[in-house]
C-alpha positions as CSV (number, residue, x, y, z in Angstrom):
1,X,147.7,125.0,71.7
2,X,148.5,128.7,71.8
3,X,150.8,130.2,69.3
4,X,154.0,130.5,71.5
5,X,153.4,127.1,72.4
6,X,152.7,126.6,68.4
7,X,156.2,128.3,67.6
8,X,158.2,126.6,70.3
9,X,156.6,123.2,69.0
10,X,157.8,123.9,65.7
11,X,161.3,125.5,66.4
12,X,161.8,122.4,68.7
13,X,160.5,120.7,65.5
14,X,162.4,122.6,63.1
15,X,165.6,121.8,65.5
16,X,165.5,117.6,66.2
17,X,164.6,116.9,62.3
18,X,167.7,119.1,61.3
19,X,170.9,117.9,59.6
20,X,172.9,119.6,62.1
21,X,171.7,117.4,64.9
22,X,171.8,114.5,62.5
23,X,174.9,114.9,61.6
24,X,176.3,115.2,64.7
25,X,174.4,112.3,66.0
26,X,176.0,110.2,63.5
27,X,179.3,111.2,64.5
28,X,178.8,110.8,67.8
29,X,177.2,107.5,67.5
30,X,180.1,105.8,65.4
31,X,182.3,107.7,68.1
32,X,180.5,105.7,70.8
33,X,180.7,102.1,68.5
34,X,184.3,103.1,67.8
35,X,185.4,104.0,71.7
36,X,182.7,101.6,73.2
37,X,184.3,98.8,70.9
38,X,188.0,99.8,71.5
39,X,187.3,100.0,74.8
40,X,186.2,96.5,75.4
41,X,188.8,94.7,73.5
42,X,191.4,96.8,75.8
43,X,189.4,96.0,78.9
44,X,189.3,92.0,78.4
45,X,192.8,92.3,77.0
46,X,194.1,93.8,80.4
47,X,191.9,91.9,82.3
48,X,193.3,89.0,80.5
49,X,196.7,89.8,80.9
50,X,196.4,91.1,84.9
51,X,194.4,87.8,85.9
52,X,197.0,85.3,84.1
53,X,199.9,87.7,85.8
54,X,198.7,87.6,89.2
55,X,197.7,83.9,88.5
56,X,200.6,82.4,86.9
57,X,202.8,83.8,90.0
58,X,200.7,82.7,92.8
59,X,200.6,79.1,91.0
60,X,204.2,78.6,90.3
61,X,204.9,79.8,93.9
62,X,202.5,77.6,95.2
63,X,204.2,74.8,93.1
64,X,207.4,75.5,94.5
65,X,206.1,76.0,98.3
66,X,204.8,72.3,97.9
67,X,207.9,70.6,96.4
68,X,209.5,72.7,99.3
69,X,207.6,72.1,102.8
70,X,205.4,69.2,101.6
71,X,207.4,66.9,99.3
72,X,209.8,66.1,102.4
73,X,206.8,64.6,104.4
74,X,205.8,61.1,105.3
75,X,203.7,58.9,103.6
76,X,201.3,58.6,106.2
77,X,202.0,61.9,108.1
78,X,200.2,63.0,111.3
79,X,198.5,65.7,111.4
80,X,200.8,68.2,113.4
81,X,203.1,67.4,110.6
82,X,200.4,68.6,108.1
83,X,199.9,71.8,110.1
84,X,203.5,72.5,110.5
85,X,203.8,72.2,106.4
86,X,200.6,74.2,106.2
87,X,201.7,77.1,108.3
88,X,205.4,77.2,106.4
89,X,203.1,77.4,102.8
90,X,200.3,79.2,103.9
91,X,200.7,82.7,105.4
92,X,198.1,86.1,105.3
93,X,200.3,88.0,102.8
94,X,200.5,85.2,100.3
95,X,197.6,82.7,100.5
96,X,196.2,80.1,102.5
97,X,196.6,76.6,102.3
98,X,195.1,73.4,103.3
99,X,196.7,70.3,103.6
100,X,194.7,67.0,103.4
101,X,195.6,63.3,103.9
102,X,195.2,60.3,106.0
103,X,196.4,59.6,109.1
104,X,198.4,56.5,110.2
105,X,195.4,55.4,112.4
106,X,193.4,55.7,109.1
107,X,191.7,59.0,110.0
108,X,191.1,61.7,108.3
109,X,193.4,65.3,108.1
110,X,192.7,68.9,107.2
111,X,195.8,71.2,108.1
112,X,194.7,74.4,107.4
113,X,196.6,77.3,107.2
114,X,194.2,79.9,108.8
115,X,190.9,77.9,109.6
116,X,188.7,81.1,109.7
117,X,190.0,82.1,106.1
118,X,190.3,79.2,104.4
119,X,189.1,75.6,104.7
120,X,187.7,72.5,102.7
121,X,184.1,73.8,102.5
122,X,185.4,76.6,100.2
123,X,187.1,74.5,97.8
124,X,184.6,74.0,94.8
125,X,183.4,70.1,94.7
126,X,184.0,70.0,90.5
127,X,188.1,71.1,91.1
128,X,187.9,68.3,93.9
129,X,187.1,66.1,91.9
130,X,189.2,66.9,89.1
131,X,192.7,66.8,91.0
132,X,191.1,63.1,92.4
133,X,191.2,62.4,88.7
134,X,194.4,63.4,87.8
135,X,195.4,61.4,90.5
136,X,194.1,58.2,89.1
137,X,195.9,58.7,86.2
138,X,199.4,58.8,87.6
139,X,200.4,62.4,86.5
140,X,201.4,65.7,88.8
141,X,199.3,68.6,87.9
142,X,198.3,71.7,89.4
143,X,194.6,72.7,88.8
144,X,192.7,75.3,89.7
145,X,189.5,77.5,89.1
146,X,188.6,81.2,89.8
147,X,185.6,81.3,92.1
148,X,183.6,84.3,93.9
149,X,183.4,83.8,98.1
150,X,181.3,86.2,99.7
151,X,180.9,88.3,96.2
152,X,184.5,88.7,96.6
153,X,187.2,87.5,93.6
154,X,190.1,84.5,94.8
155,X,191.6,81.6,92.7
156,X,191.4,78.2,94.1
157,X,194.3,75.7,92.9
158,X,194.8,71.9,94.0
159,X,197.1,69.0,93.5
160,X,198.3,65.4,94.7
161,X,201.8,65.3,96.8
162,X,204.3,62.5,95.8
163,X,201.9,60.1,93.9
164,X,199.7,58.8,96.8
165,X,200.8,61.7,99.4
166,X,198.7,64.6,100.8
167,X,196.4,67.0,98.5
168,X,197.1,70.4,98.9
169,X,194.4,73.3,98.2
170,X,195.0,76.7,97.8
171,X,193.0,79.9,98.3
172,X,194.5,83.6,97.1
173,X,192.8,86.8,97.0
174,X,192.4,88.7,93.9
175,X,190.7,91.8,95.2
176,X,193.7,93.8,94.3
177,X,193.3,92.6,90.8
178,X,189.9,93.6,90.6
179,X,190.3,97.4,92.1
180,X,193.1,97.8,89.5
181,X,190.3,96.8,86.8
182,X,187.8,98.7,88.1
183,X,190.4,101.8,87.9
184,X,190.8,101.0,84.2
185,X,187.1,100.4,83.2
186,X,186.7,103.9,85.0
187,X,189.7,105.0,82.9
188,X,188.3,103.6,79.9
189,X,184.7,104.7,80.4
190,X,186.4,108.9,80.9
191,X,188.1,108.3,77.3
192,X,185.1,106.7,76.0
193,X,183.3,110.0,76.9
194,X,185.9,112.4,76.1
195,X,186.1,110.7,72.9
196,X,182.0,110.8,72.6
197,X,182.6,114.8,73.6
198,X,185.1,115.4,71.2
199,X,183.2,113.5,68.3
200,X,180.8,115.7,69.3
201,X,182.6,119.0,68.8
202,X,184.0,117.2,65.6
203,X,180.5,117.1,63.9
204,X,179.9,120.3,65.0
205,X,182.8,121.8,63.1
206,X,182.1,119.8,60.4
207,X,178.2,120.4,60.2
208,X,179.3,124.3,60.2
209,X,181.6,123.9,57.5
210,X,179.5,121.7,55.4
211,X,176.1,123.1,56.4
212,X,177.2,126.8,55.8
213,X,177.0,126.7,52.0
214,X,173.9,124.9,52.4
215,X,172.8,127.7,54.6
216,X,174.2,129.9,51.9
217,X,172.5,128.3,49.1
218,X,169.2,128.2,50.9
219,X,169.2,132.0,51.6
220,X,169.8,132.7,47.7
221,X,166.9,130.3,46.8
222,X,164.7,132.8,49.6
223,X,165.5,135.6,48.1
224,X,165.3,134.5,44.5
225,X,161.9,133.6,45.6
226,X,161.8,136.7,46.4
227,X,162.0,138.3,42.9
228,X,165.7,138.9,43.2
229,X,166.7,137.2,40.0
230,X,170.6,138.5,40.0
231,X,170.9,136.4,43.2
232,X,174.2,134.0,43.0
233,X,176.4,132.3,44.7
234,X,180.5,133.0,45.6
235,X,181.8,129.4,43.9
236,X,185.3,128.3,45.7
237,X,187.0,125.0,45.5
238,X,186.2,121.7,43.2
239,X,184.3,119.3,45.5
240,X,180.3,118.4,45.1
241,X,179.4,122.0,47.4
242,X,181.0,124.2,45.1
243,X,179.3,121.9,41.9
244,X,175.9,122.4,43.1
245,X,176.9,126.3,44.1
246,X,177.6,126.4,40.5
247,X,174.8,124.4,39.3
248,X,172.7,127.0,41.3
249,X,174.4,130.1,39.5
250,X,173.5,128.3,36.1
251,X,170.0,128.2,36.9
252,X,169.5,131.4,38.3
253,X,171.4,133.0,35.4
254,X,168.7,130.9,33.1
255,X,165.9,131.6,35.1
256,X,166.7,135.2,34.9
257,X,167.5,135.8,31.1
258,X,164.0,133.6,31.1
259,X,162.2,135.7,33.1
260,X,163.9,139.2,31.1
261,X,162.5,137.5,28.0
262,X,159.1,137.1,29.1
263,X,158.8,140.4,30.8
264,X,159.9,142.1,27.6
265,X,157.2,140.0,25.6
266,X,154.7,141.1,28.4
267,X,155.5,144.2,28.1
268,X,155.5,144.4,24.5
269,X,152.0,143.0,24.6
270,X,150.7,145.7,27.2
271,X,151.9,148.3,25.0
272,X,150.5,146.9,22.0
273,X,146.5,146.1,23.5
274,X,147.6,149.9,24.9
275,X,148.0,151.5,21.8
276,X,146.1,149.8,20.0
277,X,142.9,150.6,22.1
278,X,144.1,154.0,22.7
279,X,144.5,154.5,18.4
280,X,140.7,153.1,18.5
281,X,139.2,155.6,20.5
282,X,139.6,157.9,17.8
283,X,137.6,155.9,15.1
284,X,135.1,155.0,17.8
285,X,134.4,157.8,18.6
286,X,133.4,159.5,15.3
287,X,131.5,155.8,14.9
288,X,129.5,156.3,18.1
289,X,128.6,159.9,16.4
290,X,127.4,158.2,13.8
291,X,125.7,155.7,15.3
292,X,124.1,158.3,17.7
293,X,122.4,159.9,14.6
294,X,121.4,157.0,13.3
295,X,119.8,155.5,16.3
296,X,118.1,159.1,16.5
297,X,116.7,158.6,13.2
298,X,116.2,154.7,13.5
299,X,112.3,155.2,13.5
300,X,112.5,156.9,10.2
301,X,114.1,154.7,9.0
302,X,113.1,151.7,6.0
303,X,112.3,148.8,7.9
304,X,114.3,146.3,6.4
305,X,116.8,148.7,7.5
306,X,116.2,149.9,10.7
307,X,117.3,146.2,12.7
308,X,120.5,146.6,11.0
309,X,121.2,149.9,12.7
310,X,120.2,148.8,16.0
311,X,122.2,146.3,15.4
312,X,125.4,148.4,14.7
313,X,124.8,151.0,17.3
314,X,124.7,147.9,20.2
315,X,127.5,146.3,19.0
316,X,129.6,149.7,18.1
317,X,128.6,150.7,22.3
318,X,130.3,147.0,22.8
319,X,133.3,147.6,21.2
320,X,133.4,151.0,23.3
321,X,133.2,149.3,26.5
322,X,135.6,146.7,25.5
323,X,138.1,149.0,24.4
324,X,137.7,151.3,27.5
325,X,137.9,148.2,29.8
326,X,141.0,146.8,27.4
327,X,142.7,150.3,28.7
328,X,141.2,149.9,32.3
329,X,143.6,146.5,32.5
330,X,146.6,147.6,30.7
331,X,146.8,150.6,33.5
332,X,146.4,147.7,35.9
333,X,148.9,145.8,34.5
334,X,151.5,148.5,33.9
335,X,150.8,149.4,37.4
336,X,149.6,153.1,37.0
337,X,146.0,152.5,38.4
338,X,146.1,155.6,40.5
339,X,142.6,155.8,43.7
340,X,141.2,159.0,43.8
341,X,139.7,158.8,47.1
342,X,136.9,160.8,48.9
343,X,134.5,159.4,51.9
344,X,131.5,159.0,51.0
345,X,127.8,157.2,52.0
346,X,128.5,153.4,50.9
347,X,124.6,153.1,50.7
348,X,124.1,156.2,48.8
349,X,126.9,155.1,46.5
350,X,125.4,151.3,46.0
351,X,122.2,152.8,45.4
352,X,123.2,155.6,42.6
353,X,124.5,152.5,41.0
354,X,121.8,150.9,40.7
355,X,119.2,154.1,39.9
356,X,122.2,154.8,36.6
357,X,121.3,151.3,35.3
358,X,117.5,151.0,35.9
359,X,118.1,148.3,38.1
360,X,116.3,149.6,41.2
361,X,112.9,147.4,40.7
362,X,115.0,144.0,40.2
363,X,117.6,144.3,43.2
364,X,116.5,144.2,47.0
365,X,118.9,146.6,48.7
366,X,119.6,146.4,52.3
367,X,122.2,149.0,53.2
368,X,122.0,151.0,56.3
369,X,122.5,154.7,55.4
370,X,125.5,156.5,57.3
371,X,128.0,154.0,56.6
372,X,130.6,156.0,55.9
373,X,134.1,154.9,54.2
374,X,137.2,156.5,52.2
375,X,137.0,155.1,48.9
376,X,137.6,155.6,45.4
377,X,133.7,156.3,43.7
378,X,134.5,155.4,40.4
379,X,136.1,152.3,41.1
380,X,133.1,151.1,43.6
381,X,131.1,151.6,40.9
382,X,132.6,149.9,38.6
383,X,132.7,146.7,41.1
384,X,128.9,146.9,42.0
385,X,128.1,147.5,38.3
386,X,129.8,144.2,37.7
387,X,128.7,142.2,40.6
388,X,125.0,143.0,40.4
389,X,124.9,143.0,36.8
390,X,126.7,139.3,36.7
391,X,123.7,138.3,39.2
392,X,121.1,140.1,37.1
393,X,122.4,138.2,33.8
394,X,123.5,134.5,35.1
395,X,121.5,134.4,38.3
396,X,118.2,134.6,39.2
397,X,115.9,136.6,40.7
398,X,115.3,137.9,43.2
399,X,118.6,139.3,43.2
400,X,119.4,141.3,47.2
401,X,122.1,143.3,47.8
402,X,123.5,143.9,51.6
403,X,126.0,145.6,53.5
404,X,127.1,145.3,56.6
405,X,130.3,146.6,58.6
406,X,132.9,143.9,60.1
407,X,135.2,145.4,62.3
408,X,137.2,147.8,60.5
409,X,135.8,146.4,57.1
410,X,132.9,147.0,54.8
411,X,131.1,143.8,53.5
412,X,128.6,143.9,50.6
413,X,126.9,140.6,49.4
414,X,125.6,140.1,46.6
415,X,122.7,137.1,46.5
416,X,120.9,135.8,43.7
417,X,118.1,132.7,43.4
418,X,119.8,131.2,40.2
419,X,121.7,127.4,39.6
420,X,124.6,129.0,40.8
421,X,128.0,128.2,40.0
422,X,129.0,124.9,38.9
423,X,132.2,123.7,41.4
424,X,134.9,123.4,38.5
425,X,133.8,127.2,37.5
426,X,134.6,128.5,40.7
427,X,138.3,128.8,41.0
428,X,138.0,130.4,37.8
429,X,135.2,133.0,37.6
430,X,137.6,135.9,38.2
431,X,140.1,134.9,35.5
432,X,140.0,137.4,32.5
433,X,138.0,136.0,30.0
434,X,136.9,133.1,31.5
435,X,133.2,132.3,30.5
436,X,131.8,128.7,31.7
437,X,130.4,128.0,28.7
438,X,132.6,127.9,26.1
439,X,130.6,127.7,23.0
440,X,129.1,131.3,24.1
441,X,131.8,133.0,23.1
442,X,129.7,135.6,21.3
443,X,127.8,136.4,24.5
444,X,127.4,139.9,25.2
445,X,129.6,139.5,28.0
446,X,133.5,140.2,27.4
447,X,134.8,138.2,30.1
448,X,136.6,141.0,31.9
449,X,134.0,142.2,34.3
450,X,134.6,139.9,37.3
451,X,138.4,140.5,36.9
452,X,138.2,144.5,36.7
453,X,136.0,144.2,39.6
454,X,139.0,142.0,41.5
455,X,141.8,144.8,40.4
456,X,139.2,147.3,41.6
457,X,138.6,145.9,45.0
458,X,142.5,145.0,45.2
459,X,143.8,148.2,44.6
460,X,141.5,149.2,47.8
461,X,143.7,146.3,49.6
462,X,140.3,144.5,49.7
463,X,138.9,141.0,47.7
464,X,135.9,139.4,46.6
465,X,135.1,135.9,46.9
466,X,132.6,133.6,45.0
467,X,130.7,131.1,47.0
468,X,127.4,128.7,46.8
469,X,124.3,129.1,48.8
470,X,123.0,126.0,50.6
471,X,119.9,127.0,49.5
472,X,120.5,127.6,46.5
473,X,122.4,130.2,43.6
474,X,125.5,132.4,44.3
475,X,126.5,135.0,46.4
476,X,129.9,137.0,46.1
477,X,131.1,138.7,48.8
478,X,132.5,142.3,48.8
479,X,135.6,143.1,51.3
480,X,137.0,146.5,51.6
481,X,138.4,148.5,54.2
482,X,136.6,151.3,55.1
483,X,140.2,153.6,55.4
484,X,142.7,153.0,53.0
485,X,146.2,151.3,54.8
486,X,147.8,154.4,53.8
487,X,145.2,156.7,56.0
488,X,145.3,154.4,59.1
489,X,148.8,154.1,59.3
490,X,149.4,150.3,58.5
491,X,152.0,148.6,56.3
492,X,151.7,147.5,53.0
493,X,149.9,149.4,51.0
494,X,150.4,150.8,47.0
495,X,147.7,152.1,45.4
496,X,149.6,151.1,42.2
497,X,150.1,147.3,43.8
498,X,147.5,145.2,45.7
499,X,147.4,144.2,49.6
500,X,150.8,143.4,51.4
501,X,152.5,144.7,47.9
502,X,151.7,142.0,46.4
503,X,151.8,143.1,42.6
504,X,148.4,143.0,40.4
């Protein structure tokens, strides 16, 4: 998948899982229930009330028709008096009729009204014989049933003449019922939709005015994120929006005071490891005097006596390092850390680090020579110093050192043949002092050295990363750029902050 297709795929994402469209789907769903529901019951109520209307009047005129035409008939009538009776009932505006009995000469009589429209083999065998069984029982009724003929809607009705006279069926159409229902389910269906639209539009307006100081509050959690710790929130009205706008405020406000307190502790601190390594270069530096003399005259020295000096001058150069790297990090941490760039050979610079500290016969070097990059010398130094010197004294040998050039990056890795670094030690190698074993706390190691060397290669806008060999000790990898941001134009770049801004 590309990444337009990506970001499409997550702004379609970002849009069906929101509670914008959730909202509004609720509404519109209990809109549909709601008008669906009303609907219905109106539709069967009309219907209902339409069908017992239109049913009720043809009925009672059909009663009357028959106590009318038919009730005045014969007991055994012919049948041209059946069809005379069936043509004053029957007629193509009303309904049609049939009219059976049994002839004088025992024979069978159907007098229909309109034998093409209506005649016995329409009328439904179970309403038959339902008016035959009324019948049997003495009484006058009028039954009838609602059938479909040729998928079209009509109402059949029968009943028994005088006792023991004729039956009479008859057939009216209700197709005129059924277009004025099908014009009020269409009617019905419209509201139903307009209803479902303005449910719709509904949620909307409520989703804004609901979902805008959610929108609100979400913005001020961004940007307090952000750093922006006076971020708050405009508070209006009583209900559970305003409640958690102010609960927000509250917090921030904490947060904030929180965050002042621990920034002036910090601070406080950095000043104090500040001055006090700055007021012990002054001792230390008459100490190292001394201890320059005395390692001069060491060999003259009693010798019962002469271990103890040693002794004093390395750990008085100790405390010199640590006190210079102690001010090193403060400047990092105060953010003053200024480069002082210059291009320069990258090789040439590697190996002058490496010829200062005699380590030239225990380091295979593999740097092509005219590599050339902007960078601050000091400051590579000081990360190769630390890096090599961290391979020399936990790794093992051989220990190789290689550069190569990635793009528009420099890459120096640094190998050894030790054990390498145990997995839990990893995340943590570049934390200040950090040493994986704990019970050598008096190593001659302060801690720092891995950590300067991150500031170092930070304040370049590059990194170093820690990593095992498959075959076998460590290897930490160098990444710098071989311009500084600020010389090839791109964003993001402090010297006093690392990569992107981001503050060291």
């Amino acid at each position: 998948m590309s990444q337009g297709q990506g970001s499409r795929f997550s702004g379609l994402l970002r849009w069906t899982t929101s509670l914008r469209l959730r909202l509004v789907a609720v509404f519109a769903l209990v809109a549909l229930t709601a008008a669906v529901a009303v609907s219905g019951i109106a539709y069967w109520l009309n219907r209902d009330a339409v069908l017992t209307r239109a049913q009720n009047s043809t009925l009672n005129d059909f009663r009357d028709s028959l106590q009318r035409n038919a009730a005045s008939l014969p007991v055994e009538p012919t049948c041209l008096s059946l069809n005379n009776a069936a043509d004053r009932i029957g007629g193509p505006d009303t309904y049609q009729v049939v009219l059976i009995d049994t002839t004088p000469d025992n024979g069978p009589c159907a007098a229909p009204s309109d034998r093409d429209v209506f005649s016995m083999d329409d009328v439904p065998a179970s309403l038959q014989r339902a008016v035959n069984t009324v019948h049997q029982d003495g009484d006058y009724h009028l039954l009838w049933e609602r059938v479909s003929l040729q998928s079209r809607p009509y109402l059949v009705a029968g009943a028994r003449i005088n006792g023991d006279g004729p039956t009479g069926y008859m057939l009216k159409s209700l197709e005129a019922e059924r277009k004025d229902l099908n014009s009020l389910a269409w009617s019905l269906s419209i509201a139903t939709l307009l209803a479902l639209i303005g449910a719709a539009l509904l949620a909307q307006a409520a989703g804004s005015a609901v979902l805008r100081p959610v929108r609100r509050l979400g913005e001020a959690a961004q940007r307090l994120g952000e750093g922006h710790l006076d971020t708050r929130l405009k508070v209006s009205g009583t209900d559970e929006l305003a409640e958690m706008s102010r609960t927000f405020n509250n917090a921030a406000e904490a947060l904030e005071t929180r965050v002042e307190e621990l920034s002036a502790r910090e601070a406080a601190s950095r000043r104090f490891v500040a001055d006090m390594s700055h007021e012990l270069r002054t001792p230390l530096t008459a100490i190292t005097a001394v201890t320059d003399v005395l390692e001069d005259e060491a060999e003259a020295l009693d010798p019962m006596i002469a271990p103890a000096v040693r002794l004093v001058v390395s750990e008085t150069r100790r405390l010199n390092e640590l006190v210079e790297t102690l001010m090193e990090v403060t400047r990092f941490d105060a953010g003053t850390a200024k480069l002082r760039v210059d291009e320069v050979d990258v090789a040439d610079m590697i190996y002058a680090c490496m010829d200062a500290r005699a380590w030239l016969d225990s380091v295979n070097l593999d740097a092509p020579r005219g590599v050339l990059a902007t960078l601050d010398p000091r400051r590579l130094d000081v990360i190769m110093a630390n890096l090599i010197g961290n391979a020399l004294k936990h790794g093992g040998s051989p220990v190789r050192v290689s550069l190569r050039v990635e793009g528009s990056q420099l890459v120096v890795e640094v190998c050894d043949h030790g054990p390498g670094i145990p997995e839990e030690v990893l995340p943590h190698v570049f934390d200040r002092f950090y040493k994986a074993d704990a019970s050598r706390a008096r190593s001659e190691g302060s801690g720092l050295g891995l950590s300067i060397a991150m500031e170092n290669a930070h304040i370049h806008g590059g990194d170093i990363t820690a990593a095992n060999r498959p075959g076998g000790g460590a290897v930490f990898t160098l990444r710098l750029p071989i311009r500084p941001a600020e010389d090839d134009g791109s964003d993001g770049y402090d010297p006093a902050r690392g990569p992107a801004g981001e503050n060291r």
